[in-house]
N, C-alpha and C positions, 0 to 999 in steps of 0.2 A: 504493500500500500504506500509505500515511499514516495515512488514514480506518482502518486497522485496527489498526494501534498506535495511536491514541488511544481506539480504543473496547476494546481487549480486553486493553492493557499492567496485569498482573497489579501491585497495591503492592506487593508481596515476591518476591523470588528463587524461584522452583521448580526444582528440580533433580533429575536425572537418577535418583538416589534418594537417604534420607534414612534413617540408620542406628537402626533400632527401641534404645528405650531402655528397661531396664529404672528400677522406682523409683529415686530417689535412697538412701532410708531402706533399702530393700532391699541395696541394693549396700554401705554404709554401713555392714552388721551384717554383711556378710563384712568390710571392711576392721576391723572392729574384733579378728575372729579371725583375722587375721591376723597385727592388730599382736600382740596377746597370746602367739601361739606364735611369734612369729619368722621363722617358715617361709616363705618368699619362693618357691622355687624348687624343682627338682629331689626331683619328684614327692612336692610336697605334700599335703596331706589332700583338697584341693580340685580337683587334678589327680587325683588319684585317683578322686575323686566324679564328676568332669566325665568321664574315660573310662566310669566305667562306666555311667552312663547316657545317653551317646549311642550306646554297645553296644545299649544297650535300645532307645530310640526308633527307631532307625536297623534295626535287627534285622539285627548284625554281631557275628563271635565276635571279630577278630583287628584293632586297633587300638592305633596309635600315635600321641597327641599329638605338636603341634609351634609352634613358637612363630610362624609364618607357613608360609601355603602352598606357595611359592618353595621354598624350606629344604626342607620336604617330597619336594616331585616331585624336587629333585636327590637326593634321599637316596633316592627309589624307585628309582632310576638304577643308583645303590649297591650297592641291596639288593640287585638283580639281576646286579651282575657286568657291564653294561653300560658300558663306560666307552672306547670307541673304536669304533670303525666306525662306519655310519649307520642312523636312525631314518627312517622313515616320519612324517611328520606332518604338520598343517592348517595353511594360512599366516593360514586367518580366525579368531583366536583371541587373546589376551592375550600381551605380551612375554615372560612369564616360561616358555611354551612354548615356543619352541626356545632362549628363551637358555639354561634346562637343560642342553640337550642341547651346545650351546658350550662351556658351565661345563664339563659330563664329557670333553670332546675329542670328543663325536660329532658328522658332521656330520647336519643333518636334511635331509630329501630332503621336498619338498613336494608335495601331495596336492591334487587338486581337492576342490571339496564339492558336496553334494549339494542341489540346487535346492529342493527342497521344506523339508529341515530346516537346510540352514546348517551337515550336519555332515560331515565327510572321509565319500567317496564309498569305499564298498568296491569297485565295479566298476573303482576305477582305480587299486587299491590294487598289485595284483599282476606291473600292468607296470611298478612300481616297484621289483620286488625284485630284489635282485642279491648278490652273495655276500659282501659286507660289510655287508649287510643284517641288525638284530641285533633289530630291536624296531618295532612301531606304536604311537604315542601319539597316541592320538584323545583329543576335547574333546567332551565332552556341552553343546552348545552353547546359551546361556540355560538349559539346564537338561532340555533336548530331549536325550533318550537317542540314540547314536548306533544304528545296527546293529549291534548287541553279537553275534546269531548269525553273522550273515557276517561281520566280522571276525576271530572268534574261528576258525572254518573254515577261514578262509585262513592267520593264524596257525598253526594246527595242520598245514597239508598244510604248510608250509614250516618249521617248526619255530623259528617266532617267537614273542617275550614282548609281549604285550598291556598296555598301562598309558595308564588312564585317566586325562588332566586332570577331575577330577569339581567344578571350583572354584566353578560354577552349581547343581551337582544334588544341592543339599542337599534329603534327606526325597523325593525322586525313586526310584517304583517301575515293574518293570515286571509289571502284574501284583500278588504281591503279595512281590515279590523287590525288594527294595535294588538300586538300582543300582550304589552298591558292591559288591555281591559278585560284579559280571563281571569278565574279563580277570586279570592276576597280580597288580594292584595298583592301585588308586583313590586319587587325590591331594586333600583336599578342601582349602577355602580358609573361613578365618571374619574374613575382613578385613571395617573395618566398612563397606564398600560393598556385601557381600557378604547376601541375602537372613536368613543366619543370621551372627552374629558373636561373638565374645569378642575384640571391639576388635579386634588382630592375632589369629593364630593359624591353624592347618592341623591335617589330620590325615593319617594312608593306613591303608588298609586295604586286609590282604595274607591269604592264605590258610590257611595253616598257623600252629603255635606256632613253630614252628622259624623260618621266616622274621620274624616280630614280634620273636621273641628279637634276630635280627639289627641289625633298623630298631635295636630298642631299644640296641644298641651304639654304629650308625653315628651314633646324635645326641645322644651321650651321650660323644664323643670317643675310642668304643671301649674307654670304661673297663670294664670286669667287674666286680672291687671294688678298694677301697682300695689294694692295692698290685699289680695287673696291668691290664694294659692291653693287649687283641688286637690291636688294628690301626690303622689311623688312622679315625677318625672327624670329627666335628663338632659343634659345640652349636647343638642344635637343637633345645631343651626351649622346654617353655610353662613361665609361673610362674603362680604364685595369682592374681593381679591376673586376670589372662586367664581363667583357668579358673573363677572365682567368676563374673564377668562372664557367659561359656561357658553358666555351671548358670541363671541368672536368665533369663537369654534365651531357653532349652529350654522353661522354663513360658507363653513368648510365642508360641513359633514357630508354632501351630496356628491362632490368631486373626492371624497374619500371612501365613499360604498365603491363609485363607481372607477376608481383607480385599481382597487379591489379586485374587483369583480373581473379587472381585464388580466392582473397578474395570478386569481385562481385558475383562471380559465389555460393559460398558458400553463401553469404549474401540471395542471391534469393534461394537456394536449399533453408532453413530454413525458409525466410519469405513468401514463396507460405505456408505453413501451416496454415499462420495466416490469420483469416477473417478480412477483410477492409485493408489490408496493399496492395497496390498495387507498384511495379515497374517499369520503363524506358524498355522496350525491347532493345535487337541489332535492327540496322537496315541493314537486308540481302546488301549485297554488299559493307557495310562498313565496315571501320580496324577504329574500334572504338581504344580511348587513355583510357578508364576508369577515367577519369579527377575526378569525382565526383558521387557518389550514392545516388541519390534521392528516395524519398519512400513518396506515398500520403497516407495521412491516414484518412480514411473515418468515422466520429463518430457514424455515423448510425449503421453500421456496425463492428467497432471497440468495440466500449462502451463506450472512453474515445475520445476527439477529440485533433488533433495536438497538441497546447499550454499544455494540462497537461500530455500527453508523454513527451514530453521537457522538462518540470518540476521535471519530476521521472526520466528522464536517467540524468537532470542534479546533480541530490540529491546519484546518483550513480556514479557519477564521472565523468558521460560521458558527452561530449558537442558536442553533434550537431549543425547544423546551420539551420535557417528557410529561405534559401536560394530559391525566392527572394521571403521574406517580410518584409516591404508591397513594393508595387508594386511603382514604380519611379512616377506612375501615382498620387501617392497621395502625395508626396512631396509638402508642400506651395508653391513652386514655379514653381509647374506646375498643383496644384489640378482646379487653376477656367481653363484649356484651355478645349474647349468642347468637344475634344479627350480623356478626362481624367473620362468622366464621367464613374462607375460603369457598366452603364448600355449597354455601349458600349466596355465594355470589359468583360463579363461574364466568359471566359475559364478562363482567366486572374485571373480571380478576386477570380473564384473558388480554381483553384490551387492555386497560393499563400497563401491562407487559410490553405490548406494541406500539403502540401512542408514540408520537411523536407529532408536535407541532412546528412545522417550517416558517424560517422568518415570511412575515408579511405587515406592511405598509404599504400606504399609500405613494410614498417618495423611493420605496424601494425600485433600484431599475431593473428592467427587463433582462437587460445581461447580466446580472446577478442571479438574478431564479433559473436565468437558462445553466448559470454557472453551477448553483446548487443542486438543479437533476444531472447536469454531466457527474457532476461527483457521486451522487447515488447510483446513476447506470455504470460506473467504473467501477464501485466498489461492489455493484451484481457480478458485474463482469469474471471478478476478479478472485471471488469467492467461492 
């Protein structure tokens, strides 16, 4: 593998992604009204602006700002009155999914996924239920909409609350429905890893005013006004910084699906060549966001299996992610729950083996993706 790190070692770092930026001079002329009014925090001019035109883009009535998405999903927790017995949920997914559910005392009871999308499997959702049984938290995974009908079904015959980790499926429809507007609550994330950003920040989007009214208490330390206070809450505001950022980014995001969309497109032209590298499809009727680009790579078939492609694109400059390994299920603090065992998550268990996600941006060029399948067809090659 020598001969291919010297022929294909990139001069600069590429990475997994690469957080779109708006102007400097742009961003420059919020900081400057910023400084002017003072207004730092707690629902500024800018946090104002920033809800209400991602109300609009997004085409959502019921939205709560948040100063990261963490913060968020624990406060959807909240909002629901969920705060002991157990959740249902995906062990292939980001930390901050069941530590939530840690954070509120519930425990989470783990789900297989589903082979084709990578997302919690509704057919094996129901022999999980049991009478401490309070809630399902699926993950729209890369950005891939879960089964939101069947989900929501089973939900409904058992008398469960629905709440989407939505932290990949920003600007994700199905149809021409937001995929926030399924299930009681959608968690989004605008971390800058995150396809859209305002540096940190989250949002949820919940159903009614009445419930919003609430978010808006729980993260706001349950203050009402000045001299009352309902209950306990948290701070868990976004400030101007974030939300100026939030608004400059929104006039990006549309040249950033679709920069996307043209270097997945090329990614899979190349990699349907290679034997054992398999790809994520579209799924018919969705406006997929291109969030991330996943690729399994099968050793049988391959020659070499996941961990030492990773090794060679890393020796090349490239950094991928083994995006999710390992699986949240084997975490010490949740490996002895009997939801966690192996043998009850096989798809799970399988994919996270193989997973790999390939650098993807909007600014990433063409010769570089074309650079990174030569490197994986040579390291087929060659194995």
């Amino acid at each position: 593998m020598i001969d291919i790190i010297k022929k294909y070692r990139l001069p600069d770092p590429v990475f997994v992604t690469q957080p779109t930026m708006p102007k400097l001079e742009d961003y420059h002329e919020y900081m400057k009204k910023i400084w002017q009014s003072r207004w730092l925090t707690n629902d500024g001019q800018f946090h104002q602006e920033f809800e209400r035109r991602l109300k609009e883009y997004l085409g959502i009535e019921q939205l709560n700002l948040f100063v990261n998405g963490t913060i968020a999903l624990l406060v959807a927790l909240q909002a629901l009155r969920i705060n002991s017995g157990e959740v249902i949920t995906t062990p292939f997914t980001f930390a901050a999914t069941p530590h939530v559910l840690y954070w509120n005392n519930i425990k989470p009871v783990f789900c297989d996924i589903d082979a084709k999308t990578f997302n919690i499997d509704p057919s094996k959702i129901e022999g999980l239920i049991r009478p401490d049984t309070k809630a399902i938290l699926a993950v729209h995974v890369y950005g891939n909409p879960c089964n939101v009908e069947a989900i929501q079904t089973i939900a409904d015959r058992h008398g469960l609350n629905v709440i989407y980790d939505a932290a990949h499926a920003f600007g994700v429809k199905i149809g021409n429905e937001s995929i926030m507007n399924y299930g009681d609550i959608s968690a989004m994330s605008f971390h800058a890893t995150k396809l859209f950003s305002s540096i940190e920040g989250g949002a949820l989007v919940s159903k009614t005013q009445r419930q919003r009214t609430r978010i808006q208490f729980l993260r706001n330390f349950g203050i009402a006004d000045a001299e009352t206070v309902i209950g306990p809450g948290i701070n868990g505001k976004m400030n101007e910084f974030q939300a100026s950022f939030g608004l400059l980014e929104l006039d990006l995001i549309e040249k950033e699906i679709s920069d996307r969309r043209e270097l997945v497109e090329l990614y899979r032209e190349r990699l349907a060549r290679i034997s054992g590298v398999s790809c994520l499809s579209d799924i018919e009727g969705v406006r997929h966001n291109y969030a991330y680009f996943p690729v399994l790579i099968d050793k049988d078939v391959f020659g070499t299996n996941r961990d030492g492609l990773f090794d060679i694109l890393g020796e090349c400059n490239i950094f991928p992610r083994k995006y999710f390994y390992p699986l949240c299920s084997t975490y010490p603090c949740y490996s002895a729950l009997p939801s966690s065992s192996p043998e009850n998550l096989p798809v799970a268990t399988h994919v996270s083996e193989q997973v790999l996600c390939l650098p993807l941006y909007g600014q990433l060029e063409k010769e570089i993706v074309k650079t990174i399948c030569d490197v994986i067809r040579k390291v087929h090659e060659q194995s």
